[in-house]
C-alpha positions in Angstrom: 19.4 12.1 -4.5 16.2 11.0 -5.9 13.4 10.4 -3.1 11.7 7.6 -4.0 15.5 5.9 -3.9 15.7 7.5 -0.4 13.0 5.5 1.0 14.1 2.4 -0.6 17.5 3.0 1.5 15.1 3.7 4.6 12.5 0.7 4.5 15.4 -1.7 3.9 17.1 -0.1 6.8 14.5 0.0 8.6 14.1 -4.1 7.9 17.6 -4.4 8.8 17.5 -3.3 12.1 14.2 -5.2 12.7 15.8 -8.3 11.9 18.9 -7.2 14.2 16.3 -6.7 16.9 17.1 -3.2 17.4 13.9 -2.1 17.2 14.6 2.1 18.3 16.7 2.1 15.5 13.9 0.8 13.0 11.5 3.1 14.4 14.3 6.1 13.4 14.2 4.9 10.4 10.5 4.9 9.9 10.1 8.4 10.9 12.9 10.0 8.8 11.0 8.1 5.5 7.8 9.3 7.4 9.0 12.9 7.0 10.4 12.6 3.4 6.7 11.7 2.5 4.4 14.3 0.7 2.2 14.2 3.7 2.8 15.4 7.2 -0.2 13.1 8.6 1.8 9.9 7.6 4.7 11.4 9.9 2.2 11.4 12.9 0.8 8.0 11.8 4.1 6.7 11.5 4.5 7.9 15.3 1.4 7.1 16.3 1.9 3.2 15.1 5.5 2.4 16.0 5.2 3.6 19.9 
């Protein structure tokens, strides 16, 4: 599957679960599109940021 369509799937998810007030489950989600990025220092912002 194409990655930029991956990380469509994963910020809506990510939204998703945000609006359902799970807000573990969004953070998931933000780190598995933080790790399909081209950079690994977006993964450890992504970290950084949602903890």
């Amino acid at each position: 599957m194409d990655q930029e369509a991956l990380l469509l799937m994963l910020s809506y998810i990510e939204a998703e679960c945000r609006r359902l007030g799970v807000p573990e489950a969004a953070r998931h989600a933000a780190l598995a599109a933080a790790a399909l990025s081209d950079s690994p220092s977006q993964v450890l912002a992504a970290t950084i940021t949602l903890q």
